[in-house]
N, C-alpha and C positions, 0 to 999 in steps of 0.2 A: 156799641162802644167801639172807637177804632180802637186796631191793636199797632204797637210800634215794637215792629223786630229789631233790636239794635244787638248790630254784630262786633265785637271788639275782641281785645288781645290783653293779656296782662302785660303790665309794663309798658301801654302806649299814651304818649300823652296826648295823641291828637283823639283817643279815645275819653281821656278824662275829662279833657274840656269839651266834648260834644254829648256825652254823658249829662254834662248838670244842665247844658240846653235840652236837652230830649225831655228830660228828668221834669223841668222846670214847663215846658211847652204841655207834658203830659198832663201834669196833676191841674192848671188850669182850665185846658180840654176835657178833664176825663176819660182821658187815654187809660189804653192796659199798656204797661212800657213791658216784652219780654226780651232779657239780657242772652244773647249768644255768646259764652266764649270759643271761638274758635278754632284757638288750639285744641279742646278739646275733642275733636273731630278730622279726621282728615278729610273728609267729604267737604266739612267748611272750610278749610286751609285750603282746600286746592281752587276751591271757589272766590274765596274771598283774598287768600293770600295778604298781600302788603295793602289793599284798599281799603281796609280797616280804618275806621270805623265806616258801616256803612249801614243804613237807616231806612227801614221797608214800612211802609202804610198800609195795611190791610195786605200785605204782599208784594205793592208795588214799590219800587227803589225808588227813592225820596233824596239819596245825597250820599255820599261817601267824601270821606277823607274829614273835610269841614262841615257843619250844621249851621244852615244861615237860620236863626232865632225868630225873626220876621216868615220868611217862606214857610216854616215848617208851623208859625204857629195857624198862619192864612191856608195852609192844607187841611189841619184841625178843625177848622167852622166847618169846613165842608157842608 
């Protein structure tokens, strides 16, 4: 099963609409989606800072800021 790290912020919108993409690409793949909030870390704040949202596959970075719906689901067949 891949895993999909997705890194976000409260309060970001570019996190909420890449959310329902992730959300939406997962459940069709059989993805595990795991949610990072950010802020709750300063390890991930200093890492991730303002590129939020950003979107890992099995660990590797798949996209930040925006989630193209297409790409991420053509990552998923793998």
């Amino acid at each position: 099963m891949t895993r999909i790290d997705f890194y976000e912020r409260q309060g970001c919108h570019l996190c909420d609409d890449a959310l329902k993409v992730v959300l939406a690409a997962a459940a069709a793949a059989g993805a595990e989606v795991v949610r990072h909030d950010i802020d709750a870390s300063p390890e991930l704040q200093a890492r991730y800072g303002e590129l939020v949202p950003v979107v890992e596959l099995d660990g590797v970075q798949h996209s930040q800021w925006f989630v193209d719906a297409g790409r991420l689901r053509a990552a998923l067949i793998r």
